[in-house]
C-alpha positions in Angstrom: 55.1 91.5 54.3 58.7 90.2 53.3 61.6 92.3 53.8 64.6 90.8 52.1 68.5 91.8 50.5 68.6 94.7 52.7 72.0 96.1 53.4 73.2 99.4 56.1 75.5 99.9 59.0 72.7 99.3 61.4 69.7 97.5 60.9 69.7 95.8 57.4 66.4 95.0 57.4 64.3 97.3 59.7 66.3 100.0 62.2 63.8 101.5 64.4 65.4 104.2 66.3 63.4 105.3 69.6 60.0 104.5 67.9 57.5 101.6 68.1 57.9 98.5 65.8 55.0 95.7 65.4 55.7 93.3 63.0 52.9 90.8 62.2 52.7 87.8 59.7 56.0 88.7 57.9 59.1 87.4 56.5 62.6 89.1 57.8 65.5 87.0 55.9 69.1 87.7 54.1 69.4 91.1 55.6 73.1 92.4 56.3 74.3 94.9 58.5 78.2 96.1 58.6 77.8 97.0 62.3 74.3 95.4 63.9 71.2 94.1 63.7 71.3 92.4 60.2 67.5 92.0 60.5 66.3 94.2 63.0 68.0 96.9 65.1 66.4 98.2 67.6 67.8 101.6 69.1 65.9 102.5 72.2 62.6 102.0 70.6 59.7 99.1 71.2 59.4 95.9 68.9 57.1 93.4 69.4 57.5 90.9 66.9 54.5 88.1 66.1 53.9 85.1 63.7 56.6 86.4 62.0 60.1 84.1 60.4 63.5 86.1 60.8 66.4 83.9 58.9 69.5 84.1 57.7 70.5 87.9 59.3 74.1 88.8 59.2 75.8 91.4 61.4 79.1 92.5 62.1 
């Protein structure tokens, strides 16, 4: 999976809010967020990331 270009206040490319994230063999890159997490946020919730490339994330 490749999750790219996203833009939100929180979480650009994935937000998980109090849930469980697994992210396996994928692509997290040029993802902005205004506030955080420009590629991920994670708000109380699990994430496990594996084999996975996170580049080029911007948060505020």
């Amino acid at each position: 999976m490749t999750i790219t270009g996203g833009q939100s206040p929180f979480g650009g490319g994935i937000l998980n809010s109090s849930g469980t994230l697994t992210v396996v063999n994928s692509t997290i890159s040029d993802n902005i967020a205004s506030f955080d997490g420009g590629g991920i946020f994670n708000d109380f919730g699990t994430a496990e990331v594996m084999n996975s490339t996170i580049v080029r994330q911007l948060g505020g």
